[in-house]
N, C-alpha and C positions, 0 to 999 in steps of 0.2 A: 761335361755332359749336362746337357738343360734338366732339371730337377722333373722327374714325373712320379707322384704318389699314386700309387696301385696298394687295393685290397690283396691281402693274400687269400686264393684261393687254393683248395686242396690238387681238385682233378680240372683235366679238358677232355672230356669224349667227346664234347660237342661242340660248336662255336655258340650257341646255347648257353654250354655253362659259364661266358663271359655276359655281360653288361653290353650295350653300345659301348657305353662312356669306356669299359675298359675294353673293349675289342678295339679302338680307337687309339688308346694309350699305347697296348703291342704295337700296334702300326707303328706309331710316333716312336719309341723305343728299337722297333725294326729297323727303318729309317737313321737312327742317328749310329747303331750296331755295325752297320754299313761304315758308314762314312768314316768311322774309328778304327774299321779292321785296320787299315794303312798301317795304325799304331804298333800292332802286334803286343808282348809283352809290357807295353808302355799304356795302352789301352787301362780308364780305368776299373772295365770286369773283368781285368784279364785273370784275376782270383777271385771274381764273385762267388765262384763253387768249392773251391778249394776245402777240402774236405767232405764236399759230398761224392757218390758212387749211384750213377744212374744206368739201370737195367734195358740193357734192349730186347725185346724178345717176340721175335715175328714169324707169326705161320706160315707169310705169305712173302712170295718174295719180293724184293726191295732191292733197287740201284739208288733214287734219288731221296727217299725220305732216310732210311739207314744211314747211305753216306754224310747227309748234312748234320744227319742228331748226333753221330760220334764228332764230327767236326767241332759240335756246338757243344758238346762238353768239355773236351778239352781246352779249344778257347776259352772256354769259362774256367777253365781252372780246377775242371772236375775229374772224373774216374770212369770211365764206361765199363762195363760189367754187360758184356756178352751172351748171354743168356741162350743154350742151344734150344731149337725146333721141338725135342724130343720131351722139352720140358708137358708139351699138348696137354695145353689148358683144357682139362674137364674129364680128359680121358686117364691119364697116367695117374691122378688122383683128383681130390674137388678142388673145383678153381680156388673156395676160400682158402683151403689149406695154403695153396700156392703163394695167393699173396700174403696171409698171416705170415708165411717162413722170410717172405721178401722182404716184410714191413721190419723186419729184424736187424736186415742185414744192409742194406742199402736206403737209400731216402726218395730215388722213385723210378717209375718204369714206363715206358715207352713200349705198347704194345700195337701188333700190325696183328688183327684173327680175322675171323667171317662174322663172326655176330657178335651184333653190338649188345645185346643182352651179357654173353658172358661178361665184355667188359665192364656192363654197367654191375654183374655179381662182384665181379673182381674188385672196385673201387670199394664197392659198398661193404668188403670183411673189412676194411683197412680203417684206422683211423688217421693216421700221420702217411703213409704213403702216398705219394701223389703218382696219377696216372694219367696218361696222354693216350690219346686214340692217334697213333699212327696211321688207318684207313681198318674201316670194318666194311660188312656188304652194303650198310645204311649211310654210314658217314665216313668225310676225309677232310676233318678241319684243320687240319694243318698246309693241305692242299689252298684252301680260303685263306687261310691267312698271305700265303705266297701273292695267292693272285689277286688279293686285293692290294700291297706292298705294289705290286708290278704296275696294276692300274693308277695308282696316286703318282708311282715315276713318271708314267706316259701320259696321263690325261690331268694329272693336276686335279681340280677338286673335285669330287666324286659326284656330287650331290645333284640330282636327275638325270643324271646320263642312262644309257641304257645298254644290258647287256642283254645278247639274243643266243640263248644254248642251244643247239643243235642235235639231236642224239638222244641216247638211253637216259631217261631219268633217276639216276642210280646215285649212287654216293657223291661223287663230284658234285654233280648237281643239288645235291640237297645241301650242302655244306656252303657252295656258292651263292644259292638263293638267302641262306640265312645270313652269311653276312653282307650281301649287297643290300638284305632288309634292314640291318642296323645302320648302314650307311647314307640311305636314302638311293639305292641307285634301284632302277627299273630293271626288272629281269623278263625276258622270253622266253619260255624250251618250249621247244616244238620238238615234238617224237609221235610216234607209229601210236595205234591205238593197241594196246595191252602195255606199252613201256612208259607211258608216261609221269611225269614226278610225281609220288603218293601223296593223297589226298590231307595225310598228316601233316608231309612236310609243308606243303601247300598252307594248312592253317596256321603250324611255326611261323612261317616266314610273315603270315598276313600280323600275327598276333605281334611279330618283334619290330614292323617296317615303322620305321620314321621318315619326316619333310616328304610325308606323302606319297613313298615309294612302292611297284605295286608290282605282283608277281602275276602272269598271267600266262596261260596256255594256249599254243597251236596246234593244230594239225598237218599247216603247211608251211615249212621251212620259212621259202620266201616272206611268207607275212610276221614272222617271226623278228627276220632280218630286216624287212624295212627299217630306213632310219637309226639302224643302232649304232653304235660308238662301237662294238666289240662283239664280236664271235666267237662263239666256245663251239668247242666239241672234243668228245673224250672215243676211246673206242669202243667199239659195238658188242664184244664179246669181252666180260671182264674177267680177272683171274675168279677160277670154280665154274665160268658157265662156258667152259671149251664145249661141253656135248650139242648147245646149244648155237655153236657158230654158223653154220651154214643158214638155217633158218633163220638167225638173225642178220645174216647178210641181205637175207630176200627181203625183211621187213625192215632195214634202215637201207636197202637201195637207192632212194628219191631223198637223202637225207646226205648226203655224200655237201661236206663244205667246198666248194670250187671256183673258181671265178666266177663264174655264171650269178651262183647263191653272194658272193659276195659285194659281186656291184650291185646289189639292194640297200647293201649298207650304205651309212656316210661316207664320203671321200674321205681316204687314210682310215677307216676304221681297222682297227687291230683284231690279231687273229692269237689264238689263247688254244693254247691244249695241255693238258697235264703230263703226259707221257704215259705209258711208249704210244706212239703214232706208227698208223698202218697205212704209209701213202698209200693211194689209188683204190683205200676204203673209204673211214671216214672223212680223210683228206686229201686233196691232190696234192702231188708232190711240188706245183705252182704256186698253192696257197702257205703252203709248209713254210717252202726257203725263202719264199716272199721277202718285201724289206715292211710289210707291216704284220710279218709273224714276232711274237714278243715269247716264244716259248721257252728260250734258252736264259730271256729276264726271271720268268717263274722258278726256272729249275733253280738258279742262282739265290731269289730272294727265300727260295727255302729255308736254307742257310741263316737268313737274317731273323727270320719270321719265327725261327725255333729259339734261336740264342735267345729272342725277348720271350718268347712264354715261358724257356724254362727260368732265367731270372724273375718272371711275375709270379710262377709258381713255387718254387724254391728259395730265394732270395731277392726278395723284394725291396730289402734296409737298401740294400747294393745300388738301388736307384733312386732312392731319394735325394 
């Protein structure tokens, strides 16, 4: 394996709390993770963990980021620690309790809740525990990682190309924006007026953008889509806002990604969604199965994308 020095850092709740330069390194480290699996046991992280015991514990349910974190500790060499629902971070007792008891027993935890406040209380009792944001209501940086991994497979170098997001400006999106700003890549979300990307994430992204790369807002899909290299869209109703589904079907109706929206784009421009997808909502089931939908790359480099942050954060020696 090519030698890459990473800082150790404690927690990820955000793609934030990495650097460019090390948001960058994960990639490069994702990338070679990949190409090693073939090795299996012969691989040489296949005990980078080996003795460590990482926590999962999610409010919210999970098929793809769950399945790839247990995947990724064990190839690592590590112990997954299960952690039931009931544990309910803030209710059943104070979050710090929970992680002072953690910080004890295990070396870190991979959390899936609704607010990114609690995780950010939860990080901040702990001194040695390390914590990862699984998907909160604000962020899903583990989500950025994939699909930034999936974008270097398919398009090779990232730098001004442009990505046009389509939809609620919710977590997805704000995770996306911040790491296509450390990359240099151009971002679009065009959404309804009341759902657009918050003004916060907006100034993250301007404050983090390098080689000039610029986040900008639409109102109308199409102008979004001109010219991009890639299409996002996530679905309209996210887990906690079921009461809100029908009215948000009536205000992302003209927002639907379909052939129409897509021949805006470049020729070959790829089609990106994080999961689960509601054909014949936010996507046609056209644009879905398509040959330049790359959704099934994402779900996959999950996988990759997680083995390298938790070796950046937990075992760092392991990669030099």
């Amino acid at each position: 394996m090519t030698p890459i020095t990473v800082a150790q850092r404690k927690d990820f709740l955000s793609v934030l709390d990495f650097d460019a330069i090390d948001f960058e390194r994960c990639l490069r480290l994702a990338a070679q993770l990949k190409r090693d699996r073939t090795l299996g046991r012969d691989a040489q992280t296949a005990d980078a963990l080996n003795g460590h015991h990482v926590g999962l514990l999610f409010d919210k349910p999970s098929l793809r980021t769950r399945t790839t974190f247990e995947i990724a500790v064990r190839e690592l060499g590590g112990q997954v620690v299960g952690l039931q629902p009931d544990v309910a971070l803030g209710q059943r007792e104070p979050v710090a309790d929970v992680a002072r008891n953690l910080e004890r027993w295990i070396n870190a935890v991979v959390i899936r809740t609704f607010s990114q406040r609690v995780l950010v209380d939860f990080a901040a009792a702990t001194r040695c525990l390390h914590v990862v944001n699984a998907l909160t209501d604000e962020e899903h940086p583990c989500q950025a990682l994939a699909d930034m991994l999936t974008l270097q497979e398919h398009l090779g170098r990232l730098r001004g190309r442009t990505i046009a997001y389509v939809g609620d400006g919710n977590n997805v999106a704000a995770s996306l924006a911040h790491g296509a700003a450390m990359l240099g890549v151009h971002v679009h979300v065009a959404s309804p007026a009341g759902y657009q990307l918050p003004d916060h994430v907006v100034q993250q992204a301007t404050n983090a953008a390098r080689f000039e790369s610029r986040l900008q807002l639409f109102s109308e899909p199409a102008d979004a889509v001109a010219g991009s290299d890639v299409v996002y869209t996530d679905t309209w109703t996210s887990m906690g806002q079921e009461a809100e589904a029908e009215v948000r079907r009536r205000a992302f109706a003209a927002y639907q990604v379909n052939e129409e929206l897509m021949a805006h784009a470049r020729q070959g421009a790829l089609f990106m969604h994080c999961l689960p997808a509601h054909r014949g909502e936010e996507v046609t089931a056209e644009v879905f199965e398509s040959e330049v939908s790359v959704v099934s790359d994402q779900s996959e480099n999950k996988l990759h994308g997680q083995k390298a942050l938790l070796l950046m954060l937990l075992a760092p020696a392991a990669i030099i």
